[in-house]
C-alpha positions in Angstrom: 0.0 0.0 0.0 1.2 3.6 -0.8 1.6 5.6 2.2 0.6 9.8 1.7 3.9 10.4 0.8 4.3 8.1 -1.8 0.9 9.2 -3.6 1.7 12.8 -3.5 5.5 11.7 -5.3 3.6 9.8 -8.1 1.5 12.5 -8.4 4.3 15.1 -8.9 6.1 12.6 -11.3 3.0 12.8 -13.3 3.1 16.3 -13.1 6.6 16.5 -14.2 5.9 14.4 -17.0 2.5 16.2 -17.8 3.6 19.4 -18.0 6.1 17.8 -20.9 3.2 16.7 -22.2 3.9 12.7 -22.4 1.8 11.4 -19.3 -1.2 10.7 -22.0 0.7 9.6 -24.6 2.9 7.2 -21.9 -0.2 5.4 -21.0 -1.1 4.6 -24.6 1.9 3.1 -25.1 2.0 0.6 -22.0 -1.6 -0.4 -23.2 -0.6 -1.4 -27.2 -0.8 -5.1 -28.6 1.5 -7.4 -27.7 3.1 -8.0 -30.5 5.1 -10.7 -29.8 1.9 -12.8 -29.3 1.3 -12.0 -32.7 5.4 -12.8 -33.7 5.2 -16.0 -31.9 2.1 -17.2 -33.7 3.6 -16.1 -37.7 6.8 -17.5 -36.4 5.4 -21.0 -35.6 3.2 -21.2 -38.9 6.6 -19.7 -40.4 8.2 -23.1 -39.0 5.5 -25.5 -40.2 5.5 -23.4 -43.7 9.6 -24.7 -44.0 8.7 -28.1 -42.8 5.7 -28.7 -46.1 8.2 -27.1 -48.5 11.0 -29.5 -47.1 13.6 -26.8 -46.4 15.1 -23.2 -46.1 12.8 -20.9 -47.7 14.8 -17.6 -47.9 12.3 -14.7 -48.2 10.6 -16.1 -45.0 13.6 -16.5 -43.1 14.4 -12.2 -44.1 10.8 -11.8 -43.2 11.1 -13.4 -40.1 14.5 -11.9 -38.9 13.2 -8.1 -39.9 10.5 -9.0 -38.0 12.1 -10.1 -34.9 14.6 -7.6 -34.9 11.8 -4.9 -35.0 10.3 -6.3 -32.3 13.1 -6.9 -30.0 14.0 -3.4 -30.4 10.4 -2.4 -28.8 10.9 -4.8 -25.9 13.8 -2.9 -25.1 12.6 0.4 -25.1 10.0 -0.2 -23.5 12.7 -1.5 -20.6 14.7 1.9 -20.8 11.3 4.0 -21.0 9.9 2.2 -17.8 13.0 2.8 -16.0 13.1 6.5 -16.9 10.1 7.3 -15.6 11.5 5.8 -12.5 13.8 7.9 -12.4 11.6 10.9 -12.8 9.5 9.3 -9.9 12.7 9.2 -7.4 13.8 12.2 -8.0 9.6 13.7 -7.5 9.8 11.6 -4.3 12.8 13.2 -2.9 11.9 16.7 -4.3 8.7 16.1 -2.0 10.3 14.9 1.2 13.5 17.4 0.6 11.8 20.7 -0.3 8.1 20.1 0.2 6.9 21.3 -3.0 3.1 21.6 -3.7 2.2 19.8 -6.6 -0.8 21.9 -7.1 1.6 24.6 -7.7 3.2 22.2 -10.1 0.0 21.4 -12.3 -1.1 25.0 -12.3 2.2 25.5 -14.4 1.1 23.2 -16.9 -0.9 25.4 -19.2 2.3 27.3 -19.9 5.0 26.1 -21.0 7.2 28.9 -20.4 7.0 28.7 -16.7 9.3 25.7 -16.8 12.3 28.2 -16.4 10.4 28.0 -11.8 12.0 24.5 -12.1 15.4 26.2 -11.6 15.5 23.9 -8.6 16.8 20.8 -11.1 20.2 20.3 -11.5 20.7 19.9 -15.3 21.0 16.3 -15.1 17.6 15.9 -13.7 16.5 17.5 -16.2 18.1 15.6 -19.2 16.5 12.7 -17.3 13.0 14.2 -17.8 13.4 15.5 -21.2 14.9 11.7 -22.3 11.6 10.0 -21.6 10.1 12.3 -24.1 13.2 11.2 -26.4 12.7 7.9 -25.7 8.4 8.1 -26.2 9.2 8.8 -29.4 11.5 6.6 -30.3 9.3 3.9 -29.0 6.8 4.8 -31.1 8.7 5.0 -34.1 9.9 1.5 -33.2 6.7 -0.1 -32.6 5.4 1.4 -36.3 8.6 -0.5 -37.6 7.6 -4.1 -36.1 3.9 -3.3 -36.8 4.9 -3.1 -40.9 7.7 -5.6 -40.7 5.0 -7.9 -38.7 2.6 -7.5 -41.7 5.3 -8.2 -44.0 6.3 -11.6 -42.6 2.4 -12.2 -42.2 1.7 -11.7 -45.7 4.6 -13.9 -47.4 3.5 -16.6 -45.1 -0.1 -16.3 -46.8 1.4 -16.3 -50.3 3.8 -19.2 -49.5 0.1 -21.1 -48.0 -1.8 -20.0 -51.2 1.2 -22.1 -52.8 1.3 -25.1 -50.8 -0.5 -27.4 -52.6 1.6 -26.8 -56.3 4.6 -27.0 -54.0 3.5 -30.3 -52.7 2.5 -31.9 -55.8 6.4 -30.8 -57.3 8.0 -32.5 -54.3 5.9 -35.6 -54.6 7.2 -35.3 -57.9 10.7 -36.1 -57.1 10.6 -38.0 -54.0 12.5 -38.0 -50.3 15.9 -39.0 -50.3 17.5 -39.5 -47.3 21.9 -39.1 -47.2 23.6 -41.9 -47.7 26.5 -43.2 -45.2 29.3 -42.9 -47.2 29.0 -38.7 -48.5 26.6 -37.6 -46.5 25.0 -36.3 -49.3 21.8 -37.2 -51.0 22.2 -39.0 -54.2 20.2 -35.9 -55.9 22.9 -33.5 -54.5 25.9 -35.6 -55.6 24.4 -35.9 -59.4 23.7 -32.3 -59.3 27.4 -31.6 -57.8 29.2 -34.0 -60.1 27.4 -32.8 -63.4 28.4 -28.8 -62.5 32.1 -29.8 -61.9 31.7 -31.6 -65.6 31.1 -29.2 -67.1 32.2 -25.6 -65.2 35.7 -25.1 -64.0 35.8 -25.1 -60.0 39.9 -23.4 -59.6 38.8 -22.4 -55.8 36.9 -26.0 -54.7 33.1 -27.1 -53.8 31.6 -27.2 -50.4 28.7 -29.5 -49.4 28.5 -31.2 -46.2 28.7 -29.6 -43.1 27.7 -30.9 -39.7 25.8 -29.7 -37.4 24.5 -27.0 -39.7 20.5 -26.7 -39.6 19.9 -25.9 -42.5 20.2 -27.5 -46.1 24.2 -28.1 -45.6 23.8 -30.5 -42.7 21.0 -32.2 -44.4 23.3 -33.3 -47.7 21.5 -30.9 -50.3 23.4 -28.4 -50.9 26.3 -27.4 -51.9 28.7 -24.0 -52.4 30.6 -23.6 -55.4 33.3 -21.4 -54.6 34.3 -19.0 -57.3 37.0 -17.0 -55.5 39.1 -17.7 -52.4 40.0 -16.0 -48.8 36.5 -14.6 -48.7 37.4 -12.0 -51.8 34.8 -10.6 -54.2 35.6 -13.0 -57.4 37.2 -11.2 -60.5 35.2 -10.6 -63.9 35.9 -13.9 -65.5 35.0 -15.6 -62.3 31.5 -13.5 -61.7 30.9 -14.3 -65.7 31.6 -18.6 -64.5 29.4 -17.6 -61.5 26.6 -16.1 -63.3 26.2 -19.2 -66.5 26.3 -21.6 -63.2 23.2 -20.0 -61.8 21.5 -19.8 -65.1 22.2 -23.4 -65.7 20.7 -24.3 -62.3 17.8 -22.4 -63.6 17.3 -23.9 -67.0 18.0 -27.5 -65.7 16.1 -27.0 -62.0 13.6 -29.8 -63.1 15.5 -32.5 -64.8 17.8 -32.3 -61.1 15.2 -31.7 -58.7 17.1 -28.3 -58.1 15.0 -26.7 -55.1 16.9 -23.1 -54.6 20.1 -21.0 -55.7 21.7 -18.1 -54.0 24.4 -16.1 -55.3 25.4 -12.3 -55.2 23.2 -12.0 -52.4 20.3 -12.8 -54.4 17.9 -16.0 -54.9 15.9 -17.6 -57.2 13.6 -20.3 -55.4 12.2 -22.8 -58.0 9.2 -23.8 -55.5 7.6 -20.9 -55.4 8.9 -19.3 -59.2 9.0 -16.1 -58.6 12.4 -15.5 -59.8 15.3 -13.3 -58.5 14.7 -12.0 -55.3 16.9 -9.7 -53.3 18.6 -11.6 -49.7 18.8 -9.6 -47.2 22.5 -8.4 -45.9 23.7 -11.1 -44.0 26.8 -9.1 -43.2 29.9 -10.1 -45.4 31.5 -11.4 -48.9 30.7 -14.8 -48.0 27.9 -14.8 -46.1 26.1 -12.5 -48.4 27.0 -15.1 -51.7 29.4 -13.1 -53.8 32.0 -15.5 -53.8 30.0 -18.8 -53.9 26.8 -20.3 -56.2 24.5 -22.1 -53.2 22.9 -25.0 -54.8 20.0 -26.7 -52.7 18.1 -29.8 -54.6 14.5 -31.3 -53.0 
């Protein structure tokens, strides 16, 4: 229970925070959606989306990471806004027991803005402390916009990726599980696709394809990278010509292999869904971005 002091502190902390003109606008933001409810139910149809297309889909998993970034980033302002109005609140509690101020005095001063010069009794840093929840209202707000549109974003590629479901369904039936086999690791589907690209492109800097303990389609034995520079360097303009007839061939000869997705130059063309090159998101470097390597994933 409050005792009288501590309802006349809160009191003057809404004051203070009223005559900035952000109590109203505080207690609209406490009260939005939770929209992590909302990020937690796109990201588990997200996961059962991957699962029914039988692997990585890449403009889901950008979808989902914008999303969830957003997101995060209104968690924790909403942590730093809570604990600046504490702040505020301390310092009204100790302005009340230290100086008995009269928060009626305090309100009255509200309908003029200019009459903040009275609180001359702040030390500047108080005052910064005060002004920043209005600094960080608004950034709050501008945040929570963000997740709302990225949110929508990831909620309406999941819809188009449902709407095509059923054709994806009927091209993987096409085409068959395989499962890796002992020896490789690999799929048989991935080592006919790997063996007929080395036959007939150069490969000076090497191929990639298994790696364990990766969760995606590298640990599964689809895919491979076909590396066309080396030491994580952008690939000259022979290489980025060897690079670009790879991916084209992928294209052209997706269905005889049961190719399923491409990536390179940070771009990727999913044959599931056909919608052609797409922009990747940045993933932060040469190599993680696919400039220096063709990804090749097969069903």
């Amino acid at each position: 229970m409050r005792t009288g002091h501590g309802i006349r502190a809160a009191v003057m902390a809404a004051a203070l925070l009223g005559v900035l003109g952000v109590q109203g606008d505080l207690a609209g933001v406490h009260a939005e959606p939770d929209q992590q409810a909302k990020l937690r139910n796109l990201t588990k149809q997200a996961a059962e989306l991957s699962k029914a297309y039988r692997g990585d889909i890449i403009s889901l998993e950008d979808a989902q990471r914008a999303a969830d970034k957003a997101s995060k980033l209104v968690g924790k302002l909403k942590v730093d806004l809570r604990k600046a109005e504490g702040q505020v609140a301390a310092f009204a509690q100790t302005a009340y027991m230290g100086m008995g101020f009269d928060t009626s005095d305090l309100m009255g001063m509200a309908s003029d803005p200019s009459t903040l010069s009275t609180f001359a009794y702040l030390s500047s840093s108080k005052l910064e402390r005060v002004n920043g929840v209005r600094t960080l209202l608004d950034r709050q707000r501008k945040a929570a916009k963000t997740a709302d549109v990225q949110i929508d974003k990831l909620q309406k590629q999941i819809k188009e990726l449902k709407d095509k479901q059923r054709d994806v369904e009927k091209l993987m039936a096409r085409y068959g599980f395989q499962a890796p086999d002992a020896g490789s690791g690999l799929t048989a589907r991935m080592v006919t696709v790997r063996n007929t690209i080395m036959q007939n492109f150069p490969m000076p800097f090497g191929v990639g394809c298994l790696r364990a303990g990766d969760p995606g389609e590298h640990g599964k034995g689809r895919a491979c990278d076909f590396m066309m520079s080396g030491g994580g360097r952008m690939p000259d303009a022979t290489a980025k010509e060897r690079g670009d007839a790879l991916a084209a061939w992928c294209i052209a000869h997706a269905r005889q292999y049961g190719i399923m997705y491409i990536i390179w130059q940070q771009r990727f063309y999913d044959m599931r869904t056909g919608a052609g090159w797409r922009t990747m998101s940045d993933r932060g470097g040469i190599t993680a971005n696919h400039y220096d390597h063709v990804h090749v994933s097969v069903l």
